[in-house]
C-alpha positions in Angstrom: 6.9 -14.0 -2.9 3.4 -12.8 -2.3 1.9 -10.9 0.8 0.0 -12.9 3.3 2.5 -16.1 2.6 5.3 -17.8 5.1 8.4 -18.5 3.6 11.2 -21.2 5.4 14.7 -20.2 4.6 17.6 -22.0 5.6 21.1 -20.1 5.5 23.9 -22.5 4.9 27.9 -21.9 4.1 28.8 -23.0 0.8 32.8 -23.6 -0.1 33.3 -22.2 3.3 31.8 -18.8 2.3 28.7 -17.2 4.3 25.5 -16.8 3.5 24.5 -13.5 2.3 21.2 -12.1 0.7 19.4 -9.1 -0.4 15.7 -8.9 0.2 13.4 -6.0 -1.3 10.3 -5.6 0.5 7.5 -3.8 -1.0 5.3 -2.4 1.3 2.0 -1.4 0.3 2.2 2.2 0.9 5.3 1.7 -1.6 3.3 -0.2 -4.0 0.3 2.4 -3.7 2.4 5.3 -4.6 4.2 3.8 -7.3 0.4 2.8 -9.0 -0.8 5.9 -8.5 2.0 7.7 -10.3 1.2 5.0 -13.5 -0.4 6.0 -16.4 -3.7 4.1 -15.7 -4.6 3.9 -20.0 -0.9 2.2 -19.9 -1.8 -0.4 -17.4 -2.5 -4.3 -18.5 -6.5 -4.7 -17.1 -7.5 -7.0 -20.0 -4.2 -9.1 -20.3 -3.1 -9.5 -16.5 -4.0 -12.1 -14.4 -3.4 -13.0 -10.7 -1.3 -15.6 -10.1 -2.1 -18.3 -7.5 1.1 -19.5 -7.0 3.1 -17.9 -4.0 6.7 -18.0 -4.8 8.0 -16.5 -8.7 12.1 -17.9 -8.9 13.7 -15.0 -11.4 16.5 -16.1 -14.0 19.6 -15.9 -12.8 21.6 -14.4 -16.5 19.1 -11.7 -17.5 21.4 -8.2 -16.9 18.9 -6.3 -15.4 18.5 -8.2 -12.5 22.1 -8.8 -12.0 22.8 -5.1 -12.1 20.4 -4.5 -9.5 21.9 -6.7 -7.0 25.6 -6.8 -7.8 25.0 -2.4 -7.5 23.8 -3.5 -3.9 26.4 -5.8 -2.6 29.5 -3.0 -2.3 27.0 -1.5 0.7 26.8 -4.8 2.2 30.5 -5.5 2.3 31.5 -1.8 3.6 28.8 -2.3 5.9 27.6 1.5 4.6 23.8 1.5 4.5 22.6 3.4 1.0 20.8 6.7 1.6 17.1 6.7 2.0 17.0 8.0 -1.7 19.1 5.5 -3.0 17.1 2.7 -1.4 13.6 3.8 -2.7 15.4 4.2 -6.2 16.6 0.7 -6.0 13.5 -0.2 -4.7 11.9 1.1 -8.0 14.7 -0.1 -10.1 13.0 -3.6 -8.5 9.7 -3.2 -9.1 10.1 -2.5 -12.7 12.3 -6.1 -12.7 8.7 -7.7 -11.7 7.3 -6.0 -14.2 9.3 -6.6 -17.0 9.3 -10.3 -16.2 5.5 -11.3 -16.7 2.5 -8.8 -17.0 0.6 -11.1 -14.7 2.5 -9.8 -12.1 1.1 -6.0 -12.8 -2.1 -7.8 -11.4 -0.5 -9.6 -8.3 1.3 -6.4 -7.2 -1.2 -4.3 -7.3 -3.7 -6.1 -5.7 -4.7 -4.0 -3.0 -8.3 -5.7 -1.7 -8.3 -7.7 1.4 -8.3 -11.0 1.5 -11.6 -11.5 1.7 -12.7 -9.8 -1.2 -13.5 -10.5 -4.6 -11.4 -9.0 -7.2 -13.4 -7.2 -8.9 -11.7 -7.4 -12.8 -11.7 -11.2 -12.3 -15.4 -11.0 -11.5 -16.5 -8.7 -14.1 -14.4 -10.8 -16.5 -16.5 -13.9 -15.1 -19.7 -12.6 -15.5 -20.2 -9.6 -17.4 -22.2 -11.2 -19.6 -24.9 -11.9 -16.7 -27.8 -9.0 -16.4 -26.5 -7.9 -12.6 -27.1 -4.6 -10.9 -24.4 -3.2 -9.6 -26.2 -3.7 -5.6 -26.0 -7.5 -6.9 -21.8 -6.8 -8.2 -21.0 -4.7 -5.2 -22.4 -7.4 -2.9 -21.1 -10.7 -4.8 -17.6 -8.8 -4.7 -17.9 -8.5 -0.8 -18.3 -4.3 -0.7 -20.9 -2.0 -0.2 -22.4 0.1 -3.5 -19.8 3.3 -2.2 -16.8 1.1 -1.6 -17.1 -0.8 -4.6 -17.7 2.2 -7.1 -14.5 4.0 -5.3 -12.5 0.6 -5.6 -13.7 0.5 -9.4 -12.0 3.5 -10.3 -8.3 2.1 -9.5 -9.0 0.1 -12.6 -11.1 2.3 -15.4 -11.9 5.7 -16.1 -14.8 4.0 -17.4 -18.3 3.5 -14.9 -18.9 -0.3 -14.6 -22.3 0.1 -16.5 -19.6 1.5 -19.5 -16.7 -0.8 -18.9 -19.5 -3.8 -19.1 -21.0 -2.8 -21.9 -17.4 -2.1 -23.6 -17.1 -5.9 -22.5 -20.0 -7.3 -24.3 -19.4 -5.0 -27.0 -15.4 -6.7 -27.6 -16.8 -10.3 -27.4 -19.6 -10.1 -29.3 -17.2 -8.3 -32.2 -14.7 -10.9 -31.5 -17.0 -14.2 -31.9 -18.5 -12.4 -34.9 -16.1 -12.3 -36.6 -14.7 -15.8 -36.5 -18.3 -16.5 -37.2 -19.8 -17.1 -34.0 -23.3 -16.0 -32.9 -22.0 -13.4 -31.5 -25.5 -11.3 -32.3 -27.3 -12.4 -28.9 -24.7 -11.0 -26.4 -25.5 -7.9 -29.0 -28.4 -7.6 -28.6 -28.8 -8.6 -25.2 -26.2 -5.5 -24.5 -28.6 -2.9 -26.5 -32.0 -4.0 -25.4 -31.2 -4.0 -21.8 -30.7 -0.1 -21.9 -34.1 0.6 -22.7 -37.2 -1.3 -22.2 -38.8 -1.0 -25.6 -37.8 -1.3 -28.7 -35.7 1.9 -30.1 -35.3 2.6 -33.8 -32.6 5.3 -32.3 -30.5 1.9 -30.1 -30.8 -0.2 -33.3 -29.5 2.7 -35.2 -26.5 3.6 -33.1 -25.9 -0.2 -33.1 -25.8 -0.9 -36.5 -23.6 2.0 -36.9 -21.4 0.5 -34.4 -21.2 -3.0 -36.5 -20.6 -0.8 -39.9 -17.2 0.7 -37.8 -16.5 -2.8 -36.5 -16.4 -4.2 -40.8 -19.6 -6.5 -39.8 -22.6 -5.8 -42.2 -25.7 -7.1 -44.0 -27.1 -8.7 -40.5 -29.7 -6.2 -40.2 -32.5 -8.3 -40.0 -31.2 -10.7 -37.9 -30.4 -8.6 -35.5 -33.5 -6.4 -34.9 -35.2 -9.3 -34.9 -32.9 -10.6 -31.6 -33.3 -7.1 -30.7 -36.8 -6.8 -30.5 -37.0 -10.7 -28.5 -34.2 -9.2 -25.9 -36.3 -6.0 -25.2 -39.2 -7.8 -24.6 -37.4 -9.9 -21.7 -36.2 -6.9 -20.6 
């Protein structure tokens, strides 16, 4: 179940046999440490999304979750408590049972922004095709410029300026080639890094399209080039 939700449980005897339950809690600092030890390159940014339902029910047969708990219950009926060690390891063993179960879940878990905030993947993933500063980002995120250029760097090694551009560069490559006029987003991303037009931008672009397999658009794109600069 997610933070910031209630949760009604009713404990009833079933066959005559007593309730009994294991609960993991993940606290933040918990959660914190275990993403900071992640390989951030290894992480699902593009495919993750967070889930707006509250409550995830887990399979009951798969043998990784089962070994978790039924590992847990011989405490519970000695009435031993497991060493702090132990606990954090099962507490990891847990986490990577999330984890394993749905990559959306990399993005509910490790959502550390208050409530109030804006995620700020989900927004970039909205609207990075919009010609925003990032004053305009920061503030439609619900951050100052410092906070969110310190937030951003939980989810890129990239600067937003580079992982927006990266953006714009992926779609446009992606609707060219299922032949979609892709060209505009293009050259909408090249002309807004300089306000004239650039024999060295259109270079460096074309040379981009030649490693991408797209060719023999030349024309048409200096032309959108040239209109996108102007606007600039």
């Amino acid at each position: 179940m997610r933070r910031d939700n209630l949760m009604y449980l009713q404990k009833r005897v079933k066959n005559g046999v007593a309730y009994h339950s294991v609960v993991l809690k993940f606290s933040q600092k918990f959660l914190k440490e275990f993403y900071r030890s992640l390989n951030r390159r290894d992480l699902p940014f593009d495919d993750a999304r967070r889930e707006r339902k509250s409550l995830r029910l887990l399979p009951r047969d798969r043998a990784d979750i089962k070994s978790l708990f039924e590992s847990l219950m011989p405490f519970f009926e000695s009435g031993q408590a497991p060493s702090a060690d132990l606990q954090r390891l099962k507490m990891t063993e847990g986490l990577y049972v999330l984890l394993n179960t749905d990559v959306n879940l990399y993005a509910s878990l490790f959502d550390f922004v208050e409530p109030w905030k804006i995620d700020i993947i989900d927004y970039l993933n909205e609207n990075f095709a919009e010609e925003l500063s990032m004053e305009e980002i920061a503030r439609n995120t619900g951050r100052s410029l410092a906070t969110f250029k310190r937030a951003f760097k939980k989810y890129s090694d990239l600067t937003p300026q580079k992982w927006i551009i990266r953006k714009r560069l992926e779609v446009a490559h992606r609707m060219i080639s299922e032949g979609k006029n892709g060209l505009w987003m293009l050259a909408t991303t090249w002309a807004s890094k300089t306000r004239a037009t650039s024999r060295v931008y259109i270079k460096r672009c074309m040379a981009w399209l030649r490693r991408c397999g797209i060719s023999k658009i030349d024309t048409k794109f200096r032309k959108m080039f040239i209109r996108c600069s102007m606007k600039s």
